[in-house]
C-alpha positions as CSV (number, residue, x, y, z in Angstrom):
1,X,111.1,124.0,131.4
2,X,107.5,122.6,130.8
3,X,105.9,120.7,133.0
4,X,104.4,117.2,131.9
5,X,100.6,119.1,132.7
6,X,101.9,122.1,130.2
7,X,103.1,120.0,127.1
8,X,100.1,117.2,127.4
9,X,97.8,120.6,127.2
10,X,99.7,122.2,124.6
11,X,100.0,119.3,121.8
12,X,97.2,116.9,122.8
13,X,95.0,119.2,120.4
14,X,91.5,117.2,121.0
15,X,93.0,114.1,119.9
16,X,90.4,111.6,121.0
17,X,86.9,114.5,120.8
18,X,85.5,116.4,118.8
19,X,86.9,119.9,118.2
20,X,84.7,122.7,119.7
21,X,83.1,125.2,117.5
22,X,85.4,128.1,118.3
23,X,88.4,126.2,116.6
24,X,87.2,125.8,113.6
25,X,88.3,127.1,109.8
26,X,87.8,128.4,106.9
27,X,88.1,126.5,103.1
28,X,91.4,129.2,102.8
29,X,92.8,128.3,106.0
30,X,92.7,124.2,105.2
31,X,93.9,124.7,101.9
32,X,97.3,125.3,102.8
33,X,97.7,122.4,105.2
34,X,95.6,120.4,102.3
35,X,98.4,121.6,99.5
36,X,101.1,122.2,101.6
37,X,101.2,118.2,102.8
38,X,101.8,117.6,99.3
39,X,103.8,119.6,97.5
40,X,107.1,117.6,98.3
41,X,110.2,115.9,97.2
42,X,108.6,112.3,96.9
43,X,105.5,113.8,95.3
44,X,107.4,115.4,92.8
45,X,109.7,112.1,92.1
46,X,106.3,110.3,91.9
47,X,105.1,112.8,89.1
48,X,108.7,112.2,87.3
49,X,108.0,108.3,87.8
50,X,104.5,107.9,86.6
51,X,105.4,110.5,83.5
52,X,108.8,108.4,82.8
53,X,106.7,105.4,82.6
54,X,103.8,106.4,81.1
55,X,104.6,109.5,79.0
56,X,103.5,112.8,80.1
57,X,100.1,113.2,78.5
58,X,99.2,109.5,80.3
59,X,100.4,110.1,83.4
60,X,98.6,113.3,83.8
61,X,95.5,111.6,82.4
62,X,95.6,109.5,85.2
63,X,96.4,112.4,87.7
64,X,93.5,113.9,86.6
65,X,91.6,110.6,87.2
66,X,93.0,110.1,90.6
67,X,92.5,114.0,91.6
68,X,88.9,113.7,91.4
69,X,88.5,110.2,93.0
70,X,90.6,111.5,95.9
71,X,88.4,114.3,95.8
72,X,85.6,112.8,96.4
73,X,87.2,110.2,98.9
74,X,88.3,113.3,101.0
75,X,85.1,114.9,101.2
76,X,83.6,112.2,101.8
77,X,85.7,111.3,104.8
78,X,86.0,115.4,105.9
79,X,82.3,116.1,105.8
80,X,82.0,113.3,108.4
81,X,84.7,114.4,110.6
82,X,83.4,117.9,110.2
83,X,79.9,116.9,111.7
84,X,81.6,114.8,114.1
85,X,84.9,116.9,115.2
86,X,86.6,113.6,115.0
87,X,89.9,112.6,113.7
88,X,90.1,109.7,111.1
89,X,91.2,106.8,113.4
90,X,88.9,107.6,116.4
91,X,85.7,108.5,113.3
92,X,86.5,105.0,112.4
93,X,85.2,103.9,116.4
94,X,81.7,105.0,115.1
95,X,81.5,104.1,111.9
96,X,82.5,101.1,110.1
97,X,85.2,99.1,112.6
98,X,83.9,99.5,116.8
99,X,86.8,100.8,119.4
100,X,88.8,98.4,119.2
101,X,88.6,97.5,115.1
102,X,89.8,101.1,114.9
103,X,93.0,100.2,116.0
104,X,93.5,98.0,112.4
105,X,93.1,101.6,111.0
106,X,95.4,103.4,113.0
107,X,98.0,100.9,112.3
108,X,98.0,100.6,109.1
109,X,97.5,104.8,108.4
110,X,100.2,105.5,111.5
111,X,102.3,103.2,109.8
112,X,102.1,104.5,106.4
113,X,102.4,108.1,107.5
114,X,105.3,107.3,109.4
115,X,106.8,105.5,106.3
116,X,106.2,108.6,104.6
117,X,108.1,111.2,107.7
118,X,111.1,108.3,106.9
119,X,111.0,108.2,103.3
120,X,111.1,112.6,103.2
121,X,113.9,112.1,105.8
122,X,116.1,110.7,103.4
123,X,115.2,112.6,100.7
124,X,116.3,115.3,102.8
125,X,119.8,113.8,104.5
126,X,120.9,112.8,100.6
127,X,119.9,116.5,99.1
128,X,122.3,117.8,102.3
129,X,125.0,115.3,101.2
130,X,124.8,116.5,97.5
131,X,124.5,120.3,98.5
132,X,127.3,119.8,100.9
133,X,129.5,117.3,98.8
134,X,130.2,114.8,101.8
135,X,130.4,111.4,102.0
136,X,127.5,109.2,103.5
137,X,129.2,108.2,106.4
138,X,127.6,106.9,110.1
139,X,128.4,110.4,111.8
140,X,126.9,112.2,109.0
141,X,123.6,110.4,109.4
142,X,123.4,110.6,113.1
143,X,123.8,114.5,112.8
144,X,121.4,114.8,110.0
145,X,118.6,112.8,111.3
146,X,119.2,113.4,114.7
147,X,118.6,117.4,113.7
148,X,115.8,116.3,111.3
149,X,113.8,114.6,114.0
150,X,114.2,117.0,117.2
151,X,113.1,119.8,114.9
152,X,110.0,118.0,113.6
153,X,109.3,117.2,117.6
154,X,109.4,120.5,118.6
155,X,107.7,122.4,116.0
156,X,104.6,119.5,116.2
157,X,104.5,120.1,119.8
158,X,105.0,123.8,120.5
159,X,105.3,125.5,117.2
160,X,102.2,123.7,115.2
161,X,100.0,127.0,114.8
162,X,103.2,128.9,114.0
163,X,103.9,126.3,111.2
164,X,100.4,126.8,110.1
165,X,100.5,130.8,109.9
166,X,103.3,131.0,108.0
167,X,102.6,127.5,105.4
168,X,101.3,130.1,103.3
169,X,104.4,132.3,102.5
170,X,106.5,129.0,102.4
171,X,104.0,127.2,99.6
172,X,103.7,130.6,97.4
173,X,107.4,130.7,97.6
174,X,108.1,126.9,96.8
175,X,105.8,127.4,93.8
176,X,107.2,130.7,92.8
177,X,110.8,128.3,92.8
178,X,109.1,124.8,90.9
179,X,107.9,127.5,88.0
180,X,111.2,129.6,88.1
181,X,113.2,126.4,87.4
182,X,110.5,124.9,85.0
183,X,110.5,128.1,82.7
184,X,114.2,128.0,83.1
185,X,115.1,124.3,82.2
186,X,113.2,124.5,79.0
187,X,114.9,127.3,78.0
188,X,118.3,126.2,78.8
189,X,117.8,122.6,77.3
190,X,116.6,124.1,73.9
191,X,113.4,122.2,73.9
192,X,110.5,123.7,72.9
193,X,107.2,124.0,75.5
194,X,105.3,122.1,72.7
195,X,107.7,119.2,73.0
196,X,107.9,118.9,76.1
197,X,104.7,118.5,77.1
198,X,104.7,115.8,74.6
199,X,107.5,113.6,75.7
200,X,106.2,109.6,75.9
201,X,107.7,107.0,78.4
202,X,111.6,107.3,78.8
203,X,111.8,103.6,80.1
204,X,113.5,100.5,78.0
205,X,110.6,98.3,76.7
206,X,112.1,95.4,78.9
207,X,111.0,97.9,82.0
208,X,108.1,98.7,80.8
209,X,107.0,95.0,79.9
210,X,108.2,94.0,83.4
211,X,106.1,96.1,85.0
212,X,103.0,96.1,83.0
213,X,103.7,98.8,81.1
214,X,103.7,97.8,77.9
215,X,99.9,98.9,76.6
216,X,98.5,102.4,76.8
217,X,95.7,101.1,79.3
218,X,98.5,99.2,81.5
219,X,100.6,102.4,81.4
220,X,97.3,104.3,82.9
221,X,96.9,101.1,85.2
222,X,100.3,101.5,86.8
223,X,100.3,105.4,87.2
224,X,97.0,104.9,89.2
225,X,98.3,102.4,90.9
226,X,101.1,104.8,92.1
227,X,99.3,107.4,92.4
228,X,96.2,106.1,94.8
229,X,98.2,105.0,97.7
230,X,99.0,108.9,98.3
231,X,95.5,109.9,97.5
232,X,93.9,107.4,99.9
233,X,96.3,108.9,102.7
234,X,95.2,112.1,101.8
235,X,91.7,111.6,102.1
236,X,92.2,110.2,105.9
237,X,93.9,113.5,106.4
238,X,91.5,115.2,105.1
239,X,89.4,114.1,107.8
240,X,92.1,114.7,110.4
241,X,91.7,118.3,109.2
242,X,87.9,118.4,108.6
243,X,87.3,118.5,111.7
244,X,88.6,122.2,111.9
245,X,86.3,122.7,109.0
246,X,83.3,125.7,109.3
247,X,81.5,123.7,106.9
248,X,81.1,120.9,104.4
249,X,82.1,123.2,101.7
250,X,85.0,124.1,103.6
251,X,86.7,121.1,103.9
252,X,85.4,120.1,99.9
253,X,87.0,123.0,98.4
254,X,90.2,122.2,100.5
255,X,90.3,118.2,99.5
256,X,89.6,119.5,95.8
257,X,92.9,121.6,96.4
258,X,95.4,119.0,97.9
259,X,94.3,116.4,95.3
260,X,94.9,119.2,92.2
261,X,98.5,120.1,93.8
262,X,99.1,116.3,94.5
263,X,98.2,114.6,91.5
264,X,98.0,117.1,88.4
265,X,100.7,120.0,89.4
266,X,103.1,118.1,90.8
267,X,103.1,115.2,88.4
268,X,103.6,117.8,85.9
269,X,106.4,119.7,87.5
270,X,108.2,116.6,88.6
271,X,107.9,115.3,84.7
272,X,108.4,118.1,83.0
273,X,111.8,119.4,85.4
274,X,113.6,115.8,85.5
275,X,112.5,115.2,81.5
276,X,114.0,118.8,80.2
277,X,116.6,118.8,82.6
278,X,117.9,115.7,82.3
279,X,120.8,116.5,80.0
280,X,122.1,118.9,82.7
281,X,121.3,117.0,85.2
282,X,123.4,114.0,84.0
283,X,126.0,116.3,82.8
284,X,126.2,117.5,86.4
285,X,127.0,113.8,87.7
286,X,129.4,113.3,85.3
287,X,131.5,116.2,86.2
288,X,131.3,116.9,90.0
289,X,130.1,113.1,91.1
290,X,132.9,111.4,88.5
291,X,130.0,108.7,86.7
292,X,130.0,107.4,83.3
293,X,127.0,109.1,81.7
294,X,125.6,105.4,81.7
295,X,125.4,105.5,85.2
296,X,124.5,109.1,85.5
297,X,121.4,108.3,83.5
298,X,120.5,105.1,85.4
299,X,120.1,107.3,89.1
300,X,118.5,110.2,87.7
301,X,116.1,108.4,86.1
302,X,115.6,105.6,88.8
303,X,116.3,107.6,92.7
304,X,114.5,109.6,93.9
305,X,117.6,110.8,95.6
306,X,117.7,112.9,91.1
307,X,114.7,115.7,92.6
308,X,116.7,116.7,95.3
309,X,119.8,116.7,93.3
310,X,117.6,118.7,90.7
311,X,116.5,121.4,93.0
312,X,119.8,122.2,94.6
313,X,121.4,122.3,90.9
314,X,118.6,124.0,89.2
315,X,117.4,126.3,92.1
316,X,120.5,126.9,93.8
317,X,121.2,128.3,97.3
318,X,117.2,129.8,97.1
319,X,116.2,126.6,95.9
320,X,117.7,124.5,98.3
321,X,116.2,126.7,101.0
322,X,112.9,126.2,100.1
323,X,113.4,122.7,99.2
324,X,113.8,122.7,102.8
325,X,111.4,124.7,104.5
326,X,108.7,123.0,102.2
327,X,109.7,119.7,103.6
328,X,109.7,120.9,106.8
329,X,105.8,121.7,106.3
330,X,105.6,118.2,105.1
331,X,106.8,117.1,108.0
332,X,105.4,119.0,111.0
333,X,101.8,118.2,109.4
334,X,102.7,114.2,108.6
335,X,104.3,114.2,112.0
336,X,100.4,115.6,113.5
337,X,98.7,112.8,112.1
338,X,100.7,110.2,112.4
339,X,100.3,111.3,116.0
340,X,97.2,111.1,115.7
341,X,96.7,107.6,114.2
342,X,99.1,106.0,117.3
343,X,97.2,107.8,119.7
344,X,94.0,106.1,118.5
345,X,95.8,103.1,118.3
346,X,97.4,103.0,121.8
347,X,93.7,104.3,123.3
348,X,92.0,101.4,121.4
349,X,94.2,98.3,122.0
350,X,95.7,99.6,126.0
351,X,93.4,102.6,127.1
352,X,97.0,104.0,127.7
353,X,96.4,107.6,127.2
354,X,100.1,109.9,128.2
355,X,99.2,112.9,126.6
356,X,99.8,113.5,122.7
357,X,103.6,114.3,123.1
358,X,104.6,111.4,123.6
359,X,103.0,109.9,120.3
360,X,104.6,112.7,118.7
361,X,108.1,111.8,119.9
362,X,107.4,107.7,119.3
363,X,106.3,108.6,115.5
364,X,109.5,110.1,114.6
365,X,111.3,107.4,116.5
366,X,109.6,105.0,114.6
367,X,110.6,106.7,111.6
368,X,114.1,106.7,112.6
369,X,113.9,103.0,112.8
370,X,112.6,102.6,109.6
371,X,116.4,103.5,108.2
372,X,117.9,100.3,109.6
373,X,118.8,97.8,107.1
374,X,116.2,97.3,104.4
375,X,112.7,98.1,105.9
376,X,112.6,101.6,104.1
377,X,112.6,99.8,101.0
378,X,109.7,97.2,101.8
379,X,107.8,100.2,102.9
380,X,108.2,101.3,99.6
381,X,107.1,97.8,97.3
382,X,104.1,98.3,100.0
383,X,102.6,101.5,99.1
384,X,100.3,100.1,96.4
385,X,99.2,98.1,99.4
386,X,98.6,100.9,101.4
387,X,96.8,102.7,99.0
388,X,94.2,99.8,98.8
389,X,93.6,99.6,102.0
390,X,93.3,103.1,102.8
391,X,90.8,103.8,100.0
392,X,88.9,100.9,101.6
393,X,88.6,102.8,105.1
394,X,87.5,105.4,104.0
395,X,85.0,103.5,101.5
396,X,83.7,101.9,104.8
397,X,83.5,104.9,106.9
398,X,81.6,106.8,104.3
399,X,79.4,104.2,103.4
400,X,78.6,103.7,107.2
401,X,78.0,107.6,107.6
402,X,75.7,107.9,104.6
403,X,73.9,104.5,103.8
404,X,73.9,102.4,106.8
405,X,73.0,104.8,109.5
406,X,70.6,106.6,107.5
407,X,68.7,103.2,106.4
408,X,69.2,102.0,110.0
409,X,67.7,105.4,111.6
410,X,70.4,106.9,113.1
411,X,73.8,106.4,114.8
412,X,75.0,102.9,115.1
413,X,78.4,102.7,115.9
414,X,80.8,103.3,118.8
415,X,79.7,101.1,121.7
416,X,80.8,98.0,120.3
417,X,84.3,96.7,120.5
418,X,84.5,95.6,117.3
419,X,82.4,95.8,114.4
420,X,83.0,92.4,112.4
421,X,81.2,93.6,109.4
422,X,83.8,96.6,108.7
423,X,86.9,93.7,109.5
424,X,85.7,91.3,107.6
425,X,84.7,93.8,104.4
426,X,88.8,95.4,104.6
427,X,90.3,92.0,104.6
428,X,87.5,90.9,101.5
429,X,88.6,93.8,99.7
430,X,92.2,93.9,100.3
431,X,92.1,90.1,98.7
432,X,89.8,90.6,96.2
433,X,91.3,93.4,95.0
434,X,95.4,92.4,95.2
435,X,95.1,88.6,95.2
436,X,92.3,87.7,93.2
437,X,90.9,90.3,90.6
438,X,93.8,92.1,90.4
439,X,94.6,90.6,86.6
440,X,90.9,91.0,85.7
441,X,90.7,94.4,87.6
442,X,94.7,95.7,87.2
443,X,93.7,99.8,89.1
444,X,93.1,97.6,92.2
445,X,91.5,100.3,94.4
446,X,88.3,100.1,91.9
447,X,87.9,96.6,93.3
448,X,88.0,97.6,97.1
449,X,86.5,100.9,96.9
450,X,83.5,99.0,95.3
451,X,83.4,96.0,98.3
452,X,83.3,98.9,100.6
453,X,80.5,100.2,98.9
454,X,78.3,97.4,98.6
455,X,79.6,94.6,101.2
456,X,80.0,96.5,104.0
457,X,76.1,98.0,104.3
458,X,75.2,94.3,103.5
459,X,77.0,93.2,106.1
460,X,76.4,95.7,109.0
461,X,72.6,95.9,108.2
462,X,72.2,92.1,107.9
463,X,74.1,91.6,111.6
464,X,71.5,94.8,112.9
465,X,68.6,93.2,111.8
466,X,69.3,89.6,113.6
467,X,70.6,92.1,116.5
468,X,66.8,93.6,116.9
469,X,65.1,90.1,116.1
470,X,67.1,88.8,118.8
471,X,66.4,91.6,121.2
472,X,62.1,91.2,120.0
């Protein structure tokens, strides 16, 4: 058995310092936590949704958009952590919302990490059901997610750097499997490459009207829309990993990675499978599930539940075992920084501090909560949300790092509880940018990203300069 001592040393992992020099990494070695946290099940439904909307030469025009803003954001955010050795939640102490404005941060990135640990659950639990042909009944689920979350537990806490040796092997192979069944949908639905990479939006006009879809540029407006909330997430991880980083360029040429496997290759694997597979796909409901084709249609088109369905009947038994072990990547890596994020947040609003562990057991508890009754689903309408306000942290904490403390003379943050000016710019944006603008401005993160630019060093280096008049 290990001791309480044993495990608090084993998975605290520098949660709330900097990470010594001895840990640190190369760009190669960051890459495959950067790509490896997104090449999932929900990223490849969001590349099928954005695509199905939009059309596929829209939707990757705007994954290409979001790749590089994402980029950006998450060397932004990593070079700071990098030169600090802090996480994102505890960089946020120093720069841009005080010790206990971090906690704002940590709640709302804990919370939408943990969403995400819930949401890849499920996507999990219903590929078993397919795979397995069973019912969804109450001892299924306890099983299933039971399993699920005491494996994503233990490997977090005692088999983290194992998970990280062997990402490598387990992304090569998950790729080697998305272009296997690419290559072989096309040629097995009779479609030609050329058309398929033309294909246009696959949703009735009355969907596409409803959701603002309707227009070339709202069709690029809603696939950004989509698409940010992950890349904003991303960039806070990127400085949760940055930290490890050797150097700046390390940590750039692994944000520029994640963002390129996020947003561009698996949009267009998750379009391109679901659009030349969806004959087959539907014909498979039809004959094992017993649906009308109507019906068929609606869920592959509409669930997300249709990419795990499409890996186990397009992959097969290898498929289905790399879908899998690729989620369980996902996992063990969303799992660390959602740990991460409640840490912070318990240090900042309780100065209770029980050792890692425990965060990393409450996270997937959380998450396990988040399958009662409908709250999984608000998580979801919320993730444009999230995306705002994620992009907006890390807006604040780079414009702290690299305008305000350089036209202030030097390091400025940290010993105050909370810093009003980074509250009070988050809560600008957010309404600005959802509330407010949001017809005027419809990719909402353009209108936060640019209050965190240019209110926030307003703000902080107006309430300095009264500070120092005060004090002379």
């Amino acid at each position: 058995m290990h001791s309480e001592s044993q495990i608090s040393t084993r998975s605290d992992d520098h949660a709330l310092e900097a990470v010594p020099d001895g840990k640190r990494q190369n760009w190669l070695q960051l890459s495959w936590s950067t790509a490896g946290i997104v090449t999932t099940l929900i990223q490849l439904f969001v590349g099928a949704l954005v695509t199905f909307v939009a059309g596929i030469r829209i939707g990757l025009l705007a994954g290409v958009f979001v790749a590089v803003v994402g980029a950006l954001l998450g060397w932004g955010a990593g070079h700071i952590a990098f030169r600090t050795g802090l996480s994102s939640t505890v960089l946020s102490r120093e720069h841009g919302l005080g010790q206990r404005g971090s906690a704002l941060l940590a709640l709302v990135f804990g919370f939408m990490i943990t969403g995400f640990i819930a949401l890849e659950n499920v996507l999990l639990y219903k590929g078993f059901l397919f795979y397995l042909n069973q019912p969804d009944t109450l001892g299924m689920r306890v099983a299933v997610y039971g399993t699920l979350t005491i494996a994503w537990i233990l490997l977090t806490a005692f088999g983290f750097s194992l998970v990280s040796r062997v990402s490598s092997l387990t992304l090569v192979a998950f790729l080697a499997v998305l272009l296997y069944m690419m290559i072989d949908v096309i040629a097995t639905s009779g479609q030609s490459w050329s058309s398929v990479m033309q294909f246009g939006a696959q949703m009735p006009p009355e969907a596409l009207t409803a959701m603002g879809a309707n227009t070339d540029w709202g069709k690029f407006s809603f696939c950004v829309n989509v698409l940010i909330g992950s890349a904003g997430a991303l960039a806070l991880i990127d400085a949760d990993l940055g930290r490890y980083a050797k150097s700046s360029r390390d940590i750039a040429i692994a944000a520029v990675i994640g963002n390129i496997f996020m947003d561009v290759v698996m949009v267009a694997v998750g379009g391109i499978v679901m659009y030349a597979g969806m004959d087959q796909l539907v014909a498979h409901h039809v004959k094992v599930g017993g649906m009308t084709e109507a019906a068929a249609r609606a869920l592959a088109l509409q669930s997300p539940d249709s990419v795990a369905a499409a890996f186990i009947v397009f992959g097969g038994v290898l498929g289905t075992l790399l879908m899998v072990f690729a989620q369980s990547k996902a996992q063990v890596l969303n799992t660390y920084s959602a740990s991460l994020s409640l840490t912070n947040l318990a240090d900042a609003v309780f100065g209770w501090r029980p050792g890692r562990f425990v965060f990393v057991v409450l996270a997937n508890v959380i998450a396990c909560l988040m399958l009662i009754g409908s709250i999984l689903e608000w998580f979801n309408s919320f993730i444009t949300v999230l995306g705002i306000l994620t992009t907006c942290f890390a807006g604040i904490i780079i414009a702290d790092y690299f305008v305000v403390k350089r036209s202030a003379g030097g390091s400025l943050g940290g010993e105050e509880d909370v810093n009003w000016a980074g509250v009070v710019t988050v809560v600008t944006g957010f309404v600005l940018a959802h509330y407010v603008l949001n017809r005027l401005v419809p990719i909402e993160f353009f209108t936060s990203l640019v209050v965190s630019f240019v209110l926030y060093p307003v703000l902080r280096l107006g309430a300095l300069r009264r500070v120092k008049t005060a004090r002379s």
